[in-house]
C-alpha positions as CSV (number, residue, x, y, z in Angstrom):
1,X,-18.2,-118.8,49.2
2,X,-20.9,-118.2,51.6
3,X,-20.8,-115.0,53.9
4,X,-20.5,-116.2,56.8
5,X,-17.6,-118.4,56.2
6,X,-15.9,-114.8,54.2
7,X,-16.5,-113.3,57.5
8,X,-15.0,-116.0,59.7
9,X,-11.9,-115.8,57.2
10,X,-11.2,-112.0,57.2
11,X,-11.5,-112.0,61.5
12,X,-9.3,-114.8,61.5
13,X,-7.1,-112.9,59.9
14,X,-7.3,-109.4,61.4
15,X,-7.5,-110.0,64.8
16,X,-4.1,-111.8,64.9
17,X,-2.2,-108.5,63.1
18,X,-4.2,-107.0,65.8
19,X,-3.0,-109.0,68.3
20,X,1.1,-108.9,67.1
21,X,0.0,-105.1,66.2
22,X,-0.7,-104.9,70.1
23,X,2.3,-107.2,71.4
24,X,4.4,-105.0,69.6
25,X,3.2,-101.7,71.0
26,X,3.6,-103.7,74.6
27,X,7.0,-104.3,73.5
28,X,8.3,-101.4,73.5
29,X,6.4,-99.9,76.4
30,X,8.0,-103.2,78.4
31,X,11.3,-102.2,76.9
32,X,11.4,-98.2,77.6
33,X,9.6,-99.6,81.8
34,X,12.8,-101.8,81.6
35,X,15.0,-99.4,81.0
36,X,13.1,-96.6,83.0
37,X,14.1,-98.8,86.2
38,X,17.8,-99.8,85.0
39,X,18.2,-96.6,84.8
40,X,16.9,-94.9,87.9
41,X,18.9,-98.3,89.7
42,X,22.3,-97.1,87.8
43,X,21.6,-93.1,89.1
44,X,20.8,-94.9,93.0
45,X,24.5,-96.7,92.2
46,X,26.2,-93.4,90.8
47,X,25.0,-91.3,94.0
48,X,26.3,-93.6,96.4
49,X,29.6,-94.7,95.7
50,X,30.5,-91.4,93.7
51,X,32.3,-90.3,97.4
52,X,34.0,-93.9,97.5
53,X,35.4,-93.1,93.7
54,X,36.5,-89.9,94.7
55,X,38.8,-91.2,97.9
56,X,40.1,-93.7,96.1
57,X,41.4,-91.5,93.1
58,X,42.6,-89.3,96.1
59,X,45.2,-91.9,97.9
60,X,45.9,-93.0,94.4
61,X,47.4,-89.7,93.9
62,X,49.1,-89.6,97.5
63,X,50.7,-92.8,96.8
64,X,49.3,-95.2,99.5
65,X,49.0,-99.0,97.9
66,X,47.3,-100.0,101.1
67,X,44.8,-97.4,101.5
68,X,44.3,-98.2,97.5
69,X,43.4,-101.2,98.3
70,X,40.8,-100.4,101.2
71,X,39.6,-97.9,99.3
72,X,38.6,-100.1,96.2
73,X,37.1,-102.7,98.1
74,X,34.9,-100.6,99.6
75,X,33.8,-99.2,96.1
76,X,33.4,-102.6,95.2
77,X,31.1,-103.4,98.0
78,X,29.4,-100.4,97.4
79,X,28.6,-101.3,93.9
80,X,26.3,-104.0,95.0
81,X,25.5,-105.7,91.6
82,X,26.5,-102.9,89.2
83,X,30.1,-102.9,87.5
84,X,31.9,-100.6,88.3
85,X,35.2,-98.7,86.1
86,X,36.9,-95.5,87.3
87,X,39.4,-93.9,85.2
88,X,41.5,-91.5,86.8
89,X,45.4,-90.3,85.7
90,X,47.0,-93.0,87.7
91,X,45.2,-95.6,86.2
92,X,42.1,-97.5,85.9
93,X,40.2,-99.7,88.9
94,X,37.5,-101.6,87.8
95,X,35.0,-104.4,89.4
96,X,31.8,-106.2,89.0
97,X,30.1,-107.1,85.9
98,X,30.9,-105.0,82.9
99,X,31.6,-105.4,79.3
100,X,34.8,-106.5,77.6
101,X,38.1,-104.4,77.7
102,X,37.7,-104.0,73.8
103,X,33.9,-102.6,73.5
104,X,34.3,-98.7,72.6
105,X,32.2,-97.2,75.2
106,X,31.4,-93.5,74.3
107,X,33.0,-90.3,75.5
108,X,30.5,-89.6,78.1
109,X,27.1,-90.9,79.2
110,X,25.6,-88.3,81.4
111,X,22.2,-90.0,80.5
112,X,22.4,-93.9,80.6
113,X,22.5,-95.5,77.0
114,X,22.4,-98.8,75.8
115,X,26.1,-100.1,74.3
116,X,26.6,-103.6,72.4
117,X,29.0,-105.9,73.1
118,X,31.1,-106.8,70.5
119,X,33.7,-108.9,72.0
120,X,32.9,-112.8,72.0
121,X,34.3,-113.4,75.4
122,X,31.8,-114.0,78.4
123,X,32.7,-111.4,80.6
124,X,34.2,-112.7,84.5
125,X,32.1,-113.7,86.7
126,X,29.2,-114.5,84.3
127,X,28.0,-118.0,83.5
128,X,28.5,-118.9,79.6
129,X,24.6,-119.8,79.2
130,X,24.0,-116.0,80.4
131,X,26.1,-114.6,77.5
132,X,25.6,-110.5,77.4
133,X,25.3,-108.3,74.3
134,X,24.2,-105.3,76.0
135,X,25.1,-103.3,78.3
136,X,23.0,-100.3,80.0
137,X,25.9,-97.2,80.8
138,X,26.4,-94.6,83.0
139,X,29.1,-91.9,83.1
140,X,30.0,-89.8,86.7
141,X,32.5,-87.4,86.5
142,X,34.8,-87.3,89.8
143,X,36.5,-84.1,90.7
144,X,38.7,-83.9,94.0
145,X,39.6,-80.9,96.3
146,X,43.1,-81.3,95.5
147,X,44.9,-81.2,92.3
148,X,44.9,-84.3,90.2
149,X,42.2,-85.5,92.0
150,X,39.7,-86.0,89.0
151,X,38.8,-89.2,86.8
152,X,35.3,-90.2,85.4
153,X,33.4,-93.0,86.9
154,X,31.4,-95.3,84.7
155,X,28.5,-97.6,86.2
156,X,27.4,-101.0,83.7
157,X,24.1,-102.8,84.4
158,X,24.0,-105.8,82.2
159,X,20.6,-106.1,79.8
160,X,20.0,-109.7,80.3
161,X,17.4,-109.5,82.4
162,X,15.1,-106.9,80.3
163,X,16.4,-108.7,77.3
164,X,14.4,-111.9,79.3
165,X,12.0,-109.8,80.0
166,X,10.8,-109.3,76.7
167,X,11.3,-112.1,75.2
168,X,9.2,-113.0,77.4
169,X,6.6,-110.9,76.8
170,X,7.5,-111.7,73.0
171,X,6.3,-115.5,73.2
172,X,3.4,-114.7,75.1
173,X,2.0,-112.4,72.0
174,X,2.9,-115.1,69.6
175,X,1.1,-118.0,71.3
176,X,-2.1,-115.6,71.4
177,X,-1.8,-114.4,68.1
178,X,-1.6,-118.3,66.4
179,X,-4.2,-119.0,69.4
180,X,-6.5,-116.5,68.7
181,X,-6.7,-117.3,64.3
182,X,-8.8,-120.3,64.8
183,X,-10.8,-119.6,67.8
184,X,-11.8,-115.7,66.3
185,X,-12.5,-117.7,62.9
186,X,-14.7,-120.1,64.9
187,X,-16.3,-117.7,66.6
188,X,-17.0,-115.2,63.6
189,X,-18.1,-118.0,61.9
190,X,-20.9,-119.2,64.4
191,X,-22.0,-115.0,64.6
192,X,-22.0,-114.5,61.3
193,X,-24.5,-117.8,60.4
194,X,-26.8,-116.8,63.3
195,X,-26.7,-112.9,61.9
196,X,-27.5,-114.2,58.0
197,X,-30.3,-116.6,59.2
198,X,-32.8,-114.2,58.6
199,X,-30.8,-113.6,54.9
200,X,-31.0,-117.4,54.4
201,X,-34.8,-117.2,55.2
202,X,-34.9,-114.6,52.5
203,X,-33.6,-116.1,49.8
204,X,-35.7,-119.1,50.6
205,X,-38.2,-117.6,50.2
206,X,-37.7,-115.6,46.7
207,X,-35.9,-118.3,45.2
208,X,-38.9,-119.8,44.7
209,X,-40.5,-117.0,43.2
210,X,-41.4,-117.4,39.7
211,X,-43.4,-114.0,38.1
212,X,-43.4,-115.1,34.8
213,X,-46.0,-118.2,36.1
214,X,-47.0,-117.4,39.7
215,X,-48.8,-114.5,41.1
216,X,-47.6,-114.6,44.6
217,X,-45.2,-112.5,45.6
218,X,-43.1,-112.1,48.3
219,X,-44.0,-112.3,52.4
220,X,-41.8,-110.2,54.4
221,X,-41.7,-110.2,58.6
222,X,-39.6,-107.7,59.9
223,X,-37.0,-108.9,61.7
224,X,-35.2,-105.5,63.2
225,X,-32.2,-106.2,60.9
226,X,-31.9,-103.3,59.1
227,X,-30.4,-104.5,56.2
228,X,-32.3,-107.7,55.6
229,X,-35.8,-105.2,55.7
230,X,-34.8,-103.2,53.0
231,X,-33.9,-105.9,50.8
232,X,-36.6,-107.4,51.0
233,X,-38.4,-103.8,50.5
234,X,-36.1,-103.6,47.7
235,X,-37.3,-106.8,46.0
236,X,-40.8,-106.3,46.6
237,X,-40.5,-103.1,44.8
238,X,-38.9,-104.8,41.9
239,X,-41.6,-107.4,41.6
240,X,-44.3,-104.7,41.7
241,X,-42.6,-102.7,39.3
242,X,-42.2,-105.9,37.0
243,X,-46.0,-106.5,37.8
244,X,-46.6,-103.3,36.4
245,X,-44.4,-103.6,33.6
246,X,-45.8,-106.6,32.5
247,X,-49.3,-105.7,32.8
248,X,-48.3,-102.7,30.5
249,X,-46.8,-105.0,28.1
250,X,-50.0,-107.1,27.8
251,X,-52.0,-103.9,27.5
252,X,-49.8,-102.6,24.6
253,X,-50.3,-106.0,23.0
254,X,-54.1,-105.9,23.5
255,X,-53.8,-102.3,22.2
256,X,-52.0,-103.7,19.1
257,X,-53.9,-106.4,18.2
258,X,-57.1,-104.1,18.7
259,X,-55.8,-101.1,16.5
260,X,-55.2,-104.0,13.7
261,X,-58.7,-105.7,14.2
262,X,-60.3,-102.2,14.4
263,X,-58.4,-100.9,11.1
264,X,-59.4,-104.3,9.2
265,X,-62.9,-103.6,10.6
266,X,-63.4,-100.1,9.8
267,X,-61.4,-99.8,6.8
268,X,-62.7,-102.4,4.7
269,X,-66.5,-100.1,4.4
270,X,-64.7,-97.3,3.0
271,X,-62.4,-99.7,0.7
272,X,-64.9,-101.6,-0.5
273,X,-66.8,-98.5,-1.8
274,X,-63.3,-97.2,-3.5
275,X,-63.2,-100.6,-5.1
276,X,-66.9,-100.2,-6.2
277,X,-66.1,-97.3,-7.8
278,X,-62.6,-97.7,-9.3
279,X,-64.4,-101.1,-11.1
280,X,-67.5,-98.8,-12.5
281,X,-64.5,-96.0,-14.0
282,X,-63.0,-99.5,-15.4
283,X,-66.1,-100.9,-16.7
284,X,-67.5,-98.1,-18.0
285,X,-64.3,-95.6,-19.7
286,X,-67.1,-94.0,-21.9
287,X,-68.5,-92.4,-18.4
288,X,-68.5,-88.7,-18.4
289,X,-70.1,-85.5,-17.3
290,X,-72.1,-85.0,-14.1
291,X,-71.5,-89.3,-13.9
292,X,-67.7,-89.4,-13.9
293,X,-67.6,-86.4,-11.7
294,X,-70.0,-87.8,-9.2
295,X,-68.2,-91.4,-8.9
296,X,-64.6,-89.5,-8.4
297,X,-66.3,-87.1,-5.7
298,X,-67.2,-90.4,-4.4
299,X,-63.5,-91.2,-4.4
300,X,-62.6,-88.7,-2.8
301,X,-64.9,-88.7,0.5
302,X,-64.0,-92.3,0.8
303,X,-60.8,-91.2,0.4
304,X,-60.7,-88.3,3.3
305,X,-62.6,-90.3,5.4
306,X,-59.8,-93.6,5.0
307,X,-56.8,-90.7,6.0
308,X,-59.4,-89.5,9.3
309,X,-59.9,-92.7,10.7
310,X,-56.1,-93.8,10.1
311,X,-55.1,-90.3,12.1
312,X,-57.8,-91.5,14.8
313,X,-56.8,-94.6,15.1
314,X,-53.3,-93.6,15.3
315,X,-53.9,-90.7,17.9
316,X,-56.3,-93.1,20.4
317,X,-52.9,-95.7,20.4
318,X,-50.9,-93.0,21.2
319,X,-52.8,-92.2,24.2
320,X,-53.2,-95.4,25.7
321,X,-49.6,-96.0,25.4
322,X,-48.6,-92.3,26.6
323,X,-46.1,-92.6,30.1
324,X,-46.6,-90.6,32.8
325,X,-43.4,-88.8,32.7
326,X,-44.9,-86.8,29.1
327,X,-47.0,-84.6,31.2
328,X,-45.7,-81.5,32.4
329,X,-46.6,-78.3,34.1
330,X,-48.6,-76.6,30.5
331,X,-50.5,-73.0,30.5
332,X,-53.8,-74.0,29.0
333,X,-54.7,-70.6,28.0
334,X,-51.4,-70.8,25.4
335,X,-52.7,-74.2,24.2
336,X,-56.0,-72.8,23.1
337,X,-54.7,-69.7,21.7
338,X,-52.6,-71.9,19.6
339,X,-55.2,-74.1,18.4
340,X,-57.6,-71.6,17.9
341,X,-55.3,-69.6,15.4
342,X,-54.5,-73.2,13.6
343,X,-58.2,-73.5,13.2
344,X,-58.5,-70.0,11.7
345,X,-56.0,-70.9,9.1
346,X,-57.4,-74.0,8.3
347,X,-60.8,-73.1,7.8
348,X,-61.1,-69.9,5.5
349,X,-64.8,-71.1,4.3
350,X,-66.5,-68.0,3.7
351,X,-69.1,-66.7,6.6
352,X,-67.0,-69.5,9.2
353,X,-65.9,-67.8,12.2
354,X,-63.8,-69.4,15.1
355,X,-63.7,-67.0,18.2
356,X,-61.9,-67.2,21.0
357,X,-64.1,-65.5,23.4
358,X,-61.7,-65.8,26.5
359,X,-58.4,-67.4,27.7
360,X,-57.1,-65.7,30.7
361,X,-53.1,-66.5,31.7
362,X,-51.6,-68.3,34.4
363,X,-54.0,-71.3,33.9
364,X,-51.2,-74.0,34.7
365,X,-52.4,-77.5,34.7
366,X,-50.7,-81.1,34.3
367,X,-50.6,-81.7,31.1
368,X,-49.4,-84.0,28.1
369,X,-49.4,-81.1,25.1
370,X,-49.9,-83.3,21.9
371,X,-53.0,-84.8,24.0
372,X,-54.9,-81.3,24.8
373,X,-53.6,-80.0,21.7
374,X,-55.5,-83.1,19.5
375,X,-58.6,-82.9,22.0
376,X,-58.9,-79.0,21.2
377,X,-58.4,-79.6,17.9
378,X,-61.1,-82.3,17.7
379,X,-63.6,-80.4,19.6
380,X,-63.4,-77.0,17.1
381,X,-63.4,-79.7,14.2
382,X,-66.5,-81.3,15.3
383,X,-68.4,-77.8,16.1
384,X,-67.3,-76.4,12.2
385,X,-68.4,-79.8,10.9
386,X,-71.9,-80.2,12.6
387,X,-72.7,-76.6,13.2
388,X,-75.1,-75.3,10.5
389,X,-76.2,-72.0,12.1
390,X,-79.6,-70.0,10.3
391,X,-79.8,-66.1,10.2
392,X,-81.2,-63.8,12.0
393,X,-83.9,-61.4,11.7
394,X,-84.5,-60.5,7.3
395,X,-82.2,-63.5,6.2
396,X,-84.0,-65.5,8.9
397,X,-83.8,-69.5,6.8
398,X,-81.2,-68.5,5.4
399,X,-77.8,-71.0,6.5
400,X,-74.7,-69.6,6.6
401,X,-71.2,-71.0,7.6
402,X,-71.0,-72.1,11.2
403,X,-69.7,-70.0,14.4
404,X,-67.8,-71.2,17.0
405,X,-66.9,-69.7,20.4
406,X,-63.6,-71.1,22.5
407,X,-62.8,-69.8,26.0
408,X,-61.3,-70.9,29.0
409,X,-61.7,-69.8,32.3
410,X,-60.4,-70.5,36.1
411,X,-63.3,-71.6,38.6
412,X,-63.2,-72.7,42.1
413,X,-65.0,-75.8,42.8
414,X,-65.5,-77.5,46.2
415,X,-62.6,-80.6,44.9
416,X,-60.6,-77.5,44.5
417,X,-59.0,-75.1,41.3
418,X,-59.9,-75.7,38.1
419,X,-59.9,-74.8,34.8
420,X,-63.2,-74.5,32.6
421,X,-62.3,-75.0,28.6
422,X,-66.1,-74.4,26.8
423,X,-66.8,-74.9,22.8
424,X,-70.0,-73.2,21.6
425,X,-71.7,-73.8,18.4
426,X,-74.9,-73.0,16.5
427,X,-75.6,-76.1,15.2
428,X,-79.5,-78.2,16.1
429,X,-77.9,-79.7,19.4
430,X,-78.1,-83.0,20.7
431,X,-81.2,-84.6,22.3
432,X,-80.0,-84.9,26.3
433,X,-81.0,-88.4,26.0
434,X,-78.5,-88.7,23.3
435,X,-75.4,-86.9,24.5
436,X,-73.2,-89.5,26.7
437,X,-73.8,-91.8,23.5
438,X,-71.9,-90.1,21.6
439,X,-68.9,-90.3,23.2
440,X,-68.9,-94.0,22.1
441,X,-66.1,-95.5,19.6
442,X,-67.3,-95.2,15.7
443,X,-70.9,-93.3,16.6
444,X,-71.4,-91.3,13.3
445,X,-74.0,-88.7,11.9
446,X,-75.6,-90.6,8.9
447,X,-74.1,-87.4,6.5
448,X,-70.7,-87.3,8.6
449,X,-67.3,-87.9,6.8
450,X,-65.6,-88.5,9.6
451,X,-64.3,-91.2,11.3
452,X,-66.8,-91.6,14.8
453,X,-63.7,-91.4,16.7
454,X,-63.3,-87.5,17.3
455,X,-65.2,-87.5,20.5
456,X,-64.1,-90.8,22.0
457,X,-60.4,-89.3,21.5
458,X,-61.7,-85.9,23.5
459,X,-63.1,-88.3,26.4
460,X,-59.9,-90.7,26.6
461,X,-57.7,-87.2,26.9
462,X,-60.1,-86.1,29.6
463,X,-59.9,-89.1,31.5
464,X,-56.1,-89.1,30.8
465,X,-56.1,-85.7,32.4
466,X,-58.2,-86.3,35.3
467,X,-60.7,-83.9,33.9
468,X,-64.5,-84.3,33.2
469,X,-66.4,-83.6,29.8
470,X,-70.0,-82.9,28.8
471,X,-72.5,-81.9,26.5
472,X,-74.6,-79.3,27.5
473,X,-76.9,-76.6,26.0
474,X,-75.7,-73.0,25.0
475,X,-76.3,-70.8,28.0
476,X,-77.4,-67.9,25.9
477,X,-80.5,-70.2,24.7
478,X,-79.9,-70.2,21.2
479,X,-79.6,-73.1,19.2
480,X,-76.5,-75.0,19.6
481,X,-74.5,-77.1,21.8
482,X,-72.1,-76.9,24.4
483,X,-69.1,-79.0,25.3
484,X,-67.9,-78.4,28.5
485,X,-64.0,-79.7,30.0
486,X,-63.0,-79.2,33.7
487,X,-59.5,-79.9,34.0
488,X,-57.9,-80.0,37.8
489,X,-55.2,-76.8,37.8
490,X,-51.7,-77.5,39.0
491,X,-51.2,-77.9,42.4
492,X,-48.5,-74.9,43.5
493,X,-47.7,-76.6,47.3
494,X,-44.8,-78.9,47.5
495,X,-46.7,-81.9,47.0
496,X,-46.0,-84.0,43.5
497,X,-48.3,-82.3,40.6
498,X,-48.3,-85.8,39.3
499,X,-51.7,-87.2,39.9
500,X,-51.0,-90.4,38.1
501,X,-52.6,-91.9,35.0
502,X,-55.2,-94.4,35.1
503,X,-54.3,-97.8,35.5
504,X,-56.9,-99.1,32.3
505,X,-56.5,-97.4,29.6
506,X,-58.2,-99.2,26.7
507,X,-60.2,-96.8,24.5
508,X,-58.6,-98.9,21.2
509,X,-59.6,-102.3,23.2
510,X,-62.8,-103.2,21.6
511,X,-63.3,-101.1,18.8
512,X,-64.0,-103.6,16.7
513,X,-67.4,-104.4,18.0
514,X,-68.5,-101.1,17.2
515,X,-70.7,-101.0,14.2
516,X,-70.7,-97.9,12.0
517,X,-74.6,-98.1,11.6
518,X,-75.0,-96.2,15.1
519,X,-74.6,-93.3,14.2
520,X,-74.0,-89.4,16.2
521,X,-77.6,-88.0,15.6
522,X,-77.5,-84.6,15.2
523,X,-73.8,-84.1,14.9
């Protein structure tokens, strides 16, 4: 049913129980006017021929029939058109309209009331179509100088022509009430389909609408109906947010069939050489000594680096599919405390040092956890890995295990607070013209185990976090690098922390058409 013709139906409908709602409440105000001027007619009546009662229950008591008779046509006349009953001790006089002889009027009506008829008689002097059920009544009491001169005088006003009065009134609210159902329906119904024209339009226009096949979206004019706008504000933000959901459906779908074409890729190096050497143990059982020993090394290097690049691989689709509600307000200088004293348990290599030089509290920044924890984690593992530090002074040419310095620290920069995370080693360093190379998917020193992956994880959790990365040289001016990460601080206003993720994120999209022959120099 369409909404205009639901509207038409429920006016229709209300505003004729409004209307007989209304007639009723005139009803009774008609009724209690009616009555109000009966009344005030009836006490006119009572003040006037009260005297005229009064005389004529006085010669009534003295005995004179033909002063009676004076008397009582003078009260009569008096009466005008109100009936008229005195009852005194001699007897009862009465004139004038008036209800029948056996209605049981009530002891006393000082105030008039309303008494019904329950005789079926038409009462003299009233034409049968005029029949009377009602009577309005008035009580006077008579009292006399003399003794015995005392009686009550009762005053009738008939209720026929209130009761006419509102019956009346009573058709007159019935012939609107069936009058006004159609024409308010009518009516409703032409307001309501000139006020859901601009609905109409609407749905015109979106039914069309097709996002699984069609890239337009919906055209909106405003149109000053409140309502109508914010629907169509309302749908618009549904088709963006589908827009969005689908384009991060296709991007997990790209990031899954990349993360399979880049494991096939990248695996099949390391299993290959796993099935070399498992078919020279097979071919040749009689292998032993510094041979057997050497193969199964093999094995196990091939091995390591199979697990690194499946945690890589792993960790990079992780952060392309992360959601923006997974970052959260994080104190950095906890974080690197944290994976600073993971690194020291890890690596117990004798003369390896991992230092955490400085990481001062309160460092608050927007973070996803599991993401700055595996970038830390990556950057120490890269500095122990690659840095191959020489003595000093009587040992100088001497290598021993590699030293590496973590701190964090707030600086002001003209974009506004941030937080500086550094990672020192004292390793060779990396050519300048080498350093944004290596942030590059599979780029590998030619005597690295790992997986090429460690550094293009660090750079997709920098971009992730809106912060910055680079290489630089130690700024003591020792041998070594530097890997420097500015992250943007937590905002502390009122204004969303959230600064959004990036809309592309495809650091797994692709990796296949890296080749493991470039390589990291000097990492």
């Amino acid at each position: 049913m369409k909404l205009s013709t639901r509207i038409a139906l429920a006016i229709g409908l209300t505003v004729p129980l409004l209307v007989l709602a209304s007639g009723w409440l005139l009803l009774a105000l008609v009724a209690r006017d009616i009555h109000a001027e009966q009344d005030a007619h009836l006490r006119e009546r009572a003040a006037v021929v009260k005297k005229d009662a009064r005389r004529l229950l006085r010669v009534t008591v003295s005995d004179r029939p033909r002063a009676e008779q004076v008397r009582e046509r003078r009260l009569y006349a008096a009466a005008l058109d109100v009936g008229i009953r005195v009852v005194g001790p001699q007897g009862t006089f009465s004139g004038g309209p008036q209800p029948d002889a056996r209605t049981r009027l009530p002891d006393s009506a000082p105030r008039p009331v309303t008494v019904r008829e329950r005789g079926k008689g038409t009462p003299e002097g009233m034409p049968r179509k005029r029949r009377v059920d009602s009577w309005r009544v008035l009580s006077v009491p008579v009292q006399g100088k003399r003794p015995g001169v005392e009686g009550t005088l009762w005053l009738f006003s008939p209720d026929t022509t209130g009761r006419d009065q509102l019956a009346f009134v009573r058709r007159r609210v019935a012939f609107v009430a069936i009058a006004a159902a159609p024409v308010s329906a009518l009516l409703a119904w032409a307001a309501a389909s000139r006020a859901s024209r601009p609905l109409r339009r609407l749905q015109q226009r979106t039914s069309g609408l097709d996002p699984r096949s069609d890239t337009s979206r919906l055209e909106h004019t405003p149109t000053s109906i409140t309502e109508v706008d914010d629907l169509a504000e309302t749908l618009r933000t549904v088709l963006a947010r589908y827009d969005e959901q689908a384009a991060r459906t296709a991007q997990a779908l790209a990031t899954a069939r990349s993360f399979s074409s880049a494991a096939a890729h990248e695996l099949r190096t390391p299993l290959m050489s796993m099935q070399t050497n498992l078919e020279i143990l097979s071919a040749h059982p009689e292998l032993a000594g510094e041979d057997r020993d050497e193969v199964l090394e093999d094995l196990r290097r091939e091995h390591s680096r199979l697990l690194g690049l499946l945690v890589m691989l792993r960790e990079l689709g992780q952060g392309d599919l992360v959601e923006a509600d997974a970052f959260g307000p994080l104190d950095l200088g906890e974080v690197v405390e944290a994976a600073v004293a993971d690194a020291r348990r890890r690596d117990r290599t004798a003369g390896t040092g991992v230092r955490l030089a400085a990481a001062e509290p309160g460092l608050t920044v927007h973070g996803w956890e599991p993401g700055l924890r595996s970038m830390l984690d990556n950057l120490i593992g890269n500095a122990l890995a690659h840095g191959r530090g020489r003595g000093q002074g009587a040992g100088q040419g001497q290598l021993h295990g590699p030293s590496v310095d973590v701190a964090v620290r707030p600086y002001d920069s003209p974009a506004g607070p941030i937080a500086v995370l550094t990672v020192d080693d004292d390793g060779p360093g990396i050519p300048p013209e080498q350093r944004a190379a290596v942030f590059q998917r599979f780029r590998r020193g030619p005597d690295s185990s790992g997986s090429g992956l460690g550094l293009t994880l660090v750079a997709q959790q920098a971009a992730l976090h809106r912060a910055t990365v680079e290489i630089r040289d130690r700024p003591d001016g020792g041998h070594g690098t530097r890997v420097e990460v500015r992250i943007p601080l937590a905002r502390r206003e009122a204004a969303p922390a959230d600064p959004g993720l990036p809309a592309q994120r495809d650091w797994l999209i692709g990796t296949a058409s890296g080749s493991q022959g470039i390589h990291k120099e000097g990492l």
